[in-house]
C-alpha positions in Angstrom: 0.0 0.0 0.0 2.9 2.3 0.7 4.2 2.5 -2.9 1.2 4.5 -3.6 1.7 7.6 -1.5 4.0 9.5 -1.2 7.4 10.3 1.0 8.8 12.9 -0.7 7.5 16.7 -0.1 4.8 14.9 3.0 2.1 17.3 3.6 1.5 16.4 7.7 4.1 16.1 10.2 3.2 15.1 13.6 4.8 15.2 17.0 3.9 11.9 19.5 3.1 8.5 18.3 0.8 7.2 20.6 -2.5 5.6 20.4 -4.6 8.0 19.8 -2.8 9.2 16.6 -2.4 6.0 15.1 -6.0 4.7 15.4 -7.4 8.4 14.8 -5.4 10.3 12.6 -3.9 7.6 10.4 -7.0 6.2 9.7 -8.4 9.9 9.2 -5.4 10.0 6.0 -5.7 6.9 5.0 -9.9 7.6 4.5 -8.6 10.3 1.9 -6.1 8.3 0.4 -8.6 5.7 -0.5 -11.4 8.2 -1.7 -8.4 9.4 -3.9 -8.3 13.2 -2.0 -5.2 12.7 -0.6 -1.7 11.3 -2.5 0.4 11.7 0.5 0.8 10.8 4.2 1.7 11.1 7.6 5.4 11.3 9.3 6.0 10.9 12.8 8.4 11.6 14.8 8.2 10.8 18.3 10.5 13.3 20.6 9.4 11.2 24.1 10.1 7.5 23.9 12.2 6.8 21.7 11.8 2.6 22.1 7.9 3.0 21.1 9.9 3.8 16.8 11.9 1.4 17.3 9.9 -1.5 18.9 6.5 -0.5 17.4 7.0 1.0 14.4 9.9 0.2 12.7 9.7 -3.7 12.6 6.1 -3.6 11.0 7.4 -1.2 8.4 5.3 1.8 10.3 1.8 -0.5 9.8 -0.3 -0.7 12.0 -3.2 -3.0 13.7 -6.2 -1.0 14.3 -9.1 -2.9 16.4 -12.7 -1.1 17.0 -14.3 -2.7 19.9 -17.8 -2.4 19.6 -20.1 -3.1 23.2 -21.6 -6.5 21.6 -18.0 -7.9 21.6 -17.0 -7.5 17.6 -13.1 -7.1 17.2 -12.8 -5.4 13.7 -9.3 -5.3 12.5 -8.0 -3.3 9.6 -4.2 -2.3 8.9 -3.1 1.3 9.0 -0.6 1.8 6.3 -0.6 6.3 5.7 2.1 6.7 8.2 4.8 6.8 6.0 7.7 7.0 7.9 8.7 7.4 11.8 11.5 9.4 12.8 13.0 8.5 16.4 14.2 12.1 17.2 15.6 11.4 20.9 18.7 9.5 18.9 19.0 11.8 15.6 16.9 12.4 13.6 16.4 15.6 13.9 18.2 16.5 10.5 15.6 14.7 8.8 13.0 16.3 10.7 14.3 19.7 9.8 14.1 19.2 5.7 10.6 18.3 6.3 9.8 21.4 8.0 11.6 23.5 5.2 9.3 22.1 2.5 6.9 24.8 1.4 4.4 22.5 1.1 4.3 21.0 4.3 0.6 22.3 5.5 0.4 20.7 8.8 2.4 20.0 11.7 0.8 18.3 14.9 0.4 17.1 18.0 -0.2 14.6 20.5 2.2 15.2 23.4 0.2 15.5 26.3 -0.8 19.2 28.1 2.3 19.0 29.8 4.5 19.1 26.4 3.1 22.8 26.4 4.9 24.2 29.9 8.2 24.9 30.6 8.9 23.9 34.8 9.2 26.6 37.0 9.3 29.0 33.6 12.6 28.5 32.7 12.6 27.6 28.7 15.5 25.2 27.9 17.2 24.4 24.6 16.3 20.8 24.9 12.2 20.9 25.7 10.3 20.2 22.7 8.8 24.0 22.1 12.5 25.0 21.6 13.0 22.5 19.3 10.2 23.1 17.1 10.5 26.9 17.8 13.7 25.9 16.2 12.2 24.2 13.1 10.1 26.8 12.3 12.9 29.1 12.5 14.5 27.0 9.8 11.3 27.0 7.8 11.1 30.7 7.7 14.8 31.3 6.8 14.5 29.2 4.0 11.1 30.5 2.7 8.8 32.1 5.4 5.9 29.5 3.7 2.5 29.3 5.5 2.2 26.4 8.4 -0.8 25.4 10.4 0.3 24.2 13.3 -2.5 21.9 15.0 -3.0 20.7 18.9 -4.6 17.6 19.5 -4.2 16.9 22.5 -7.3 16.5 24.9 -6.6 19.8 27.1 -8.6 23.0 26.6 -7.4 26.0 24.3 -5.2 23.5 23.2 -4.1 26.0 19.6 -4.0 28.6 22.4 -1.2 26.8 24.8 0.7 25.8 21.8 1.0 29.5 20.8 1.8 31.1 24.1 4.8 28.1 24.4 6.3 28.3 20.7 6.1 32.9 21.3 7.3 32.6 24.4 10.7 30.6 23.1 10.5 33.1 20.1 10.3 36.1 22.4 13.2 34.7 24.6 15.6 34.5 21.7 14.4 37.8 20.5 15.7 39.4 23.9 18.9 37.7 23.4 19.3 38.4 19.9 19.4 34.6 18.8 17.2 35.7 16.3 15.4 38.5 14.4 12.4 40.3 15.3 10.7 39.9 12.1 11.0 35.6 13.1 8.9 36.5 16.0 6.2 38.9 13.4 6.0 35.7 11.4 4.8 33.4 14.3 2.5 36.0 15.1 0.7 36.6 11.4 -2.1 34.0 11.5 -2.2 34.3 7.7 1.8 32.2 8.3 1.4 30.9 11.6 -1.9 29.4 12.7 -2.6 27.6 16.0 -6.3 26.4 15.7 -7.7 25.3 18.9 -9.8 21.1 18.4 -11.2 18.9 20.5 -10.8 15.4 20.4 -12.2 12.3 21.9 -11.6 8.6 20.9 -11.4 6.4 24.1 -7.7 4.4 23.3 -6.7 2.5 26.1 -3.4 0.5 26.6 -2.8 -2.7 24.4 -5.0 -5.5 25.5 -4.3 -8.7 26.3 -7.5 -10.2 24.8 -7.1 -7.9 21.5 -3.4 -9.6 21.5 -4.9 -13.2 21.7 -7.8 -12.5 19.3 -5.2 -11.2 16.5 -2.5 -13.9 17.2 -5.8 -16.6 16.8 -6.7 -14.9 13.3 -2.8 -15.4 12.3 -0.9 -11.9 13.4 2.6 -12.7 14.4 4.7 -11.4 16.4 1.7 -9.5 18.4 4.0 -8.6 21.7 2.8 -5.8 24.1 5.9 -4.0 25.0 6.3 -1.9 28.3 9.3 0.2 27.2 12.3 1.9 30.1 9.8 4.9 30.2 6.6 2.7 31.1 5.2 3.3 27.8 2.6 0.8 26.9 2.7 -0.2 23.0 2.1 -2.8 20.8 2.0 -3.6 16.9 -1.8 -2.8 17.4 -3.8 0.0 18.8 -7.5 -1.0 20.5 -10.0 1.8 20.6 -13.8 2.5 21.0 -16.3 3.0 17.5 -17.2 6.4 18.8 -14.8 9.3 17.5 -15.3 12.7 17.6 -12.4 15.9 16.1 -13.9 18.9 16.0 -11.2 21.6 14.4 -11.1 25.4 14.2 -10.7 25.9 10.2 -7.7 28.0 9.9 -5.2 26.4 7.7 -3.3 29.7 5.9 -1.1 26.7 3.5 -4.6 24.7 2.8 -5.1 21.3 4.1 -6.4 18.0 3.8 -10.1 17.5 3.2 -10.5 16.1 7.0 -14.6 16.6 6.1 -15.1 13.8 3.8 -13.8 11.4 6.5 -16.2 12.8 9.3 -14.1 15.6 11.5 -16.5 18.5 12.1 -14.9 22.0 10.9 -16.3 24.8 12.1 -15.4 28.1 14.0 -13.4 28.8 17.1 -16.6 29.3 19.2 -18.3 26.0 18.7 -14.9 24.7 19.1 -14.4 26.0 22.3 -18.5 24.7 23.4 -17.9 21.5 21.9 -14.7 21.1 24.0 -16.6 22.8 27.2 -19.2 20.4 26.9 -17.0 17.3 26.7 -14.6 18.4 29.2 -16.7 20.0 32.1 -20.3 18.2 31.8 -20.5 15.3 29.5 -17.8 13.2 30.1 -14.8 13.7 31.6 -16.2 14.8 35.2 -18.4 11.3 35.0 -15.2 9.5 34.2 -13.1 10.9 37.1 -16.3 10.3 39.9 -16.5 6.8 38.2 -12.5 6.6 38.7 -12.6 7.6 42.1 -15.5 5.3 43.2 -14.5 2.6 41.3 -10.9 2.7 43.2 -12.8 2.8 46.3 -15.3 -0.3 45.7 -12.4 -2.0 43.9 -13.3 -2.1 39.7 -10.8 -3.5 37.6 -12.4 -1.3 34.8 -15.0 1.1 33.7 -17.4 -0.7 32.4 -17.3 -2.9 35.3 -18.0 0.2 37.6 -21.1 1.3 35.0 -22.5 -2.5 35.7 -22.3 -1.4 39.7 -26.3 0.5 39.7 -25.4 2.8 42.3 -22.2 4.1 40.0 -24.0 4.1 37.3 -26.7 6.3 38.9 -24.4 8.3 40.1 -22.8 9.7 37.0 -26.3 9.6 35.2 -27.7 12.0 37.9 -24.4 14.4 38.0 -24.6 14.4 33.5 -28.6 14.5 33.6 -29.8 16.3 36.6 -26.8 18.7 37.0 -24.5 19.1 34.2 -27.0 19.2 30.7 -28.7 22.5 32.8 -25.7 24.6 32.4 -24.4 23.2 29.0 -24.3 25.6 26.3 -25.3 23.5 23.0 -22.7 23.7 20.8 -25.3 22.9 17.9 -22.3 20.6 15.8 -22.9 17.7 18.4 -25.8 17.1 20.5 -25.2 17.4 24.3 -28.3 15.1 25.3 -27.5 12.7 22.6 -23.5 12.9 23.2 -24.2 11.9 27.1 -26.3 9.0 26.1 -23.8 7.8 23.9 -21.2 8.1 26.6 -23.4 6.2 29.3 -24.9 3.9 27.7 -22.1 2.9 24.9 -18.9 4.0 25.4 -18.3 3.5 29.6 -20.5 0.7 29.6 -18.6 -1.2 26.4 -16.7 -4.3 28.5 -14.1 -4.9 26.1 -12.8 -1.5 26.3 -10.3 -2.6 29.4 -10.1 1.4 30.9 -9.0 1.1 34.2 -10.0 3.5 37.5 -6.4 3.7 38.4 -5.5 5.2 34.9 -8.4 7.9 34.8 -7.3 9.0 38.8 -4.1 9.6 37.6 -3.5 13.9 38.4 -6.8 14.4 39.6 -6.0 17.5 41.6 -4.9 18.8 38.1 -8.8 18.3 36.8 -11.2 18.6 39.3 -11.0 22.2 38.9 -12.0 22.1 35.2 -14.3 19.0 35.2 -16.2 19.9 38.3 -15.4 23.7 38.9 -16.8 24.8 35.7 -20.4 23.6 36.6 -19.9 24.5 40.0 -18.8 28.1 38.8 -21.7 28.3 36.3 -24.4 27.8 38.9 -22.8 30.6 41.2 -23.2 32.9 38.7 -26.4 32.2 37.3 -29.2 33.6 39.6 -31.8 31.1 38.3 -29.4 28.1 39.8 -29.0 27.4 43.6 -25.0 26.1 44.2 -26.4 24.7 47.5 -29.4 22.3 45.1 -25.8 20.4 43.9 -25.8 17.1 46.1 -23.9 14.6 43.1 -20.7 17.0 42.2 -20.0 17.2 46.1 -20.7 13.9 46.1 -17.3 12.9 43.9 -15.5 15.7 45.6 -16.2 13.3 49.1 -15.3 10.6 47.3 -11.9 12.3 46.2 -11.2 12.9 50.2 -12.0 9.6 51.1 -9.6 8.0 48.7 -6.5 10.2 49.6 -7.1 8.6 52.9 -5.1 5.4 50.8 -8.1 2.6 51.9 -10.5 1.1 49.8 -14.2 0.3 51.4 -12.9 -3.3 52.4 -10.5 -1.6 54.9 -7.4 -2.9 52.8 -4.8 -0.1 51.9 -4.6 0.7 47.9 -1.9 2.7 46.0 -3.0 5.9 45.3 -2.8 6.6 41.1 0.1 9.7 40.7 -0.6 13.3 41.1 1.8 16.1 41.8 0.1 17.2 44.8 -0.3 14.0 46.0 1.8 14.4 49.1 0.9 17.7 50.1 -3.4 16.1 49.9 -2.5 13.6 51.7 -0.1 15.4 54.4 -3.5 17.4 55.1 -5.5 14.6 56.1 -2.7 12.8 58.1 -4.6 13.2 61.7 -8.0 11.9 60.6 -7.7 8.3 61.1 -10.2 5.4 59.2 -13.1 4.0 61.6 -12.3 6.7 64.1 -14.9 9.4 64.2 -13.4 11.1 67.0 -10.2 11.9 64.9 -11.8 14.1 62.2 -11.3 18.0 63.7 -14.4 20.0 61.8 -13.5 21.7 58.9 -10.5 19.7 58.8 -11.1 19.7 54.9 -11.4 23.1 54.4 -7.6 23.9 53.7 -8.0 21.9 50.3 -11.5 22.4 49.5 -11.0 26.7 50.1 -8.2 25.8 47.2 -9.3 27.8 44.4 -6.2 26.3 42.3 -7.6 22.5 42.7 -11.1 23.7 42.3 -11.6 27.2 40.6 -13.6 28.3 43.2 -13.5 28.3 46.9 -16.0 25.7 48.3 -16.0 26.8 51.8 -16.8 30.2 50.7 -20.3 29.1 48.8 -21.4 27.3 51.1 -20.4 23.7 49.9 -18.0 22.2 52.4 -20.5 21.2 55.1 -22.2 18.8 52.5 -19.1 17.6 51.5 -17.5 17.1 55.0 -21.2 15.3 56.0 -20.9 12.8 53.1 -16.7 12.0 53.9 -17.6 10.9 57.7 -20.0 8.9 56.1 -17.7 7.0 54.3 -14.8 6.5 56.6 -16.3 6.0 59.6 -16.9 2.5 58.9 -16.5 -0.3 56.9 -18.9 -0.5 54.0 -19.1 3.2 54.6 -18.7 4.6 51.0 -21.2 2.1 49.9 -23.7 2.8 52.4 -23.0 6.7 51.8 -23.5 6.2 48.1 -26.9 4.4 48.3 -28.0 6.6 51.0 -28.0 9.8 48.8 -28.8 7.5 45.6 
């Protein structure tokens, strides 16, 4: 399939080679190439983890095994052949990278690096993060011929175009001060008719390699089907496994043209339904039902999503917090359907069994999200005076549920590794004195130095009024054994 599209002069470079783009935004080329709209394809270059080139890409000549796992239990296997070529640029190929960028008619370069790929720590920008580098590349690009680039976010964070932007001026401006480079370099990044930074949303559910996905492609006569865990815990395989559901919704603003990503289903449109479609994902139809399901399901001890949406009292929970207190303040981005887009999520996607999503993953840096999946609502009811902040009874509900698990023991009693979260230590540091079973040890408002944290939340809790429900429904649950369940069905 490879001879018949082309290498030379690509079109779309991308940054990060992880699931999501291969199962997504290969087979989003690879629609185009078949309907004959597209003659070229995609090269990666993975600036991260190296081993995921060289043990998942390279070997299979840069194929790769997509499976759609529908919720009746249908594996559907197709091989992904537009990625073209992958470039491993933590060895070196950074040289090659850099002619690729210099080609005028490269119209695309993009990303899936994660929301921390965007931020420099503590501020300082360094030579080696990945905005210098491809800072540096556009540098080269505009020396050579100044030619239009889009350069496109994809990574599930909001104002994603926007956080690209701020990081790639901010290198720009640095080297400007210290006359590394011209002012006219930094003019260029900031004409939108060179340099564009549209803001997307994305959403395609692409867990880690399965084991039964390995099994089912080995028994229809794959070889060599190995899940590698590389040095830097990356999970990869030949094969990505992924949900049917797929949504990329994408600003239009592509000043060198681009692909005709309509005829193979992403939604273009403006930067405000952009923005709603992203808002209603992010803050009220999804995400904040995933992290209460993550958090609960850690608690009562799910080895997976779906198995948490098959537990009734979960799966009323997050169907009262999308139904009875997220869809009121939702602003219809009219593109997708809020009411239909939460069904979907409910009763397909979380509840799908053979997509093997785990608690543990989703808890992973909740204090990082709690302040955009459940602050958001929380904020909208404050300042809308047809809403009541103290009607909410579900959003503090998780937010309980969050201070129960930091306490490090599931509902059993037994003690559980806490997922990874920067403030991890400093959470748990706070609730140190409050011992499990022992009533007497909780102090009253003991919880009110995190949940007055308008960094973790967006809002100060204690100051509308919402910490006394909150600290009502945590001595609930770790006063005794059973005690999250009992708390759960009691307000269920």
């Amino acid at each position: 399939m490879n001879e018949k599209i082309k290498l030379q002069s690509p079109k779309w470079l991308h940054f990060g080679a992880g699931n999501i783009f291969r199962a997504y935004m290969g087979k989003v080329q690879q629609t185009l190439i078949e309907k004959g709209l597209e003659n070229s394809g995609i090269v990666v270059a993975e600036t991260f983890d190296g081993e995921i080139i060289q043990k998942a890409f390279k070997p299979y000549d840069n194929k790769t095994i997509l499976v759609t796992l529908d919720k009746k239990g249908e594996f559907k296997p197709e091989i992904i052949w537009s990625i073209v070529e992958s470039i491993d640029v933590t060895s070196d190929g950074m040289s090659i990278v850099e002619e690729i960028c210099q080609d005028e008619k490269l119209q695309i370069i993009s990303f899936t690096i994660t929301e921390k790929g965007y931020s420099f720590r503590d501020g300082i920008i360094t030579s080696d993060h990945l905005m210098s580098k491809v800072t540096s590349l556009l540098y080269s690009r505009y020396k050579k011929n100044a030619a239009p680039i889009a350069l496109l976010s994809m990574d599930n964070c909001s104002a994603n175009g926007d956080k690209l932007k701020n990081a790639i001026v901010s290198v720009a401006q640095e080297w400007v001060k210290n006359d590394v480079v011209e002012k006219e370099f930094l003019d260029y990044l900031l004409d939108e008719k060179k340099v564009s930074y549209p803001i997307t949303m994305i959403d395609k559910i692409t867990p880690r390699p399965a084991i039964e996905v390995k099994k089912f492609l080995e028994e229809a006569g794959f070889e060599n089907m190995d899940i590698v865990i590389t040095s830097k815990n990356t999970y990869t395989a030949p094969f990505v496994n992924a949900e049917v559901p797929e949504y990329f919704v994408v600003e239009d603003k592509f000043p060198n043209g681009r692909p005709k990503f309509e005829e193979a289903g992403v939604i273009l449109t403006d930067r405000e339904s952009v923005e709603k479609a992203e808002r209603m994902k992010v803050t009220t139809c999804l995400n904040p039902l995933h992290t209460a399901l993550a958090i609960y399901g850690c608690l009562l001890n799910k080895k997976t999503i779906a198995e948490c949406m098959q537990d009734q009292v979960l799966s009323n929970l997050v169907r009262k917090i999308g139904y009875e207190e997220s869809l009121i303040v939702v602003e219809n981005p009219k593109i997708i359907d809020p009411k239909k887009f939460l069904e979907e999520v409910l009763e397909e996607r979380f509840a799908n069994p053979f997509i093997p999503d785990q608690p543990q993953r989703i808890a992973t840096d909740t204090s990082q999200k709690v302040g955009i999946r459940f602050g958001e609502t929380i904020k909208a009811y404050v300042a809308d005076e047809k809403l009541d902040v103290r009607n909410l009874k579900y959003i503090p509900l998780v937010i309980a549920g969050w201070m129960r698990y930091l306490m490090g023991v599931d509902d059993s009693g037994a003690m559980m590794t806490l997922s990874s979260d920067p403030l991890l230590e400093e959470l748990k540091a706070n609730l140190n004195s409050i011992k499990y079973l022992d009533s007497s040890s909780y102090e009253k408002g003991k919880l009110n130095k995190i949940l007055s944290n308008k960094n973790i939340f967006g809002v100060d809790l204690v100051q509308i009024g919402m910490a006394d429900l909150i600290e009502e429904y945590f001595l609930g649950m770790m006063k005794e054994v059973g005690g999250v369940r009992k708390t759960l069905e009691r307000i269920l």
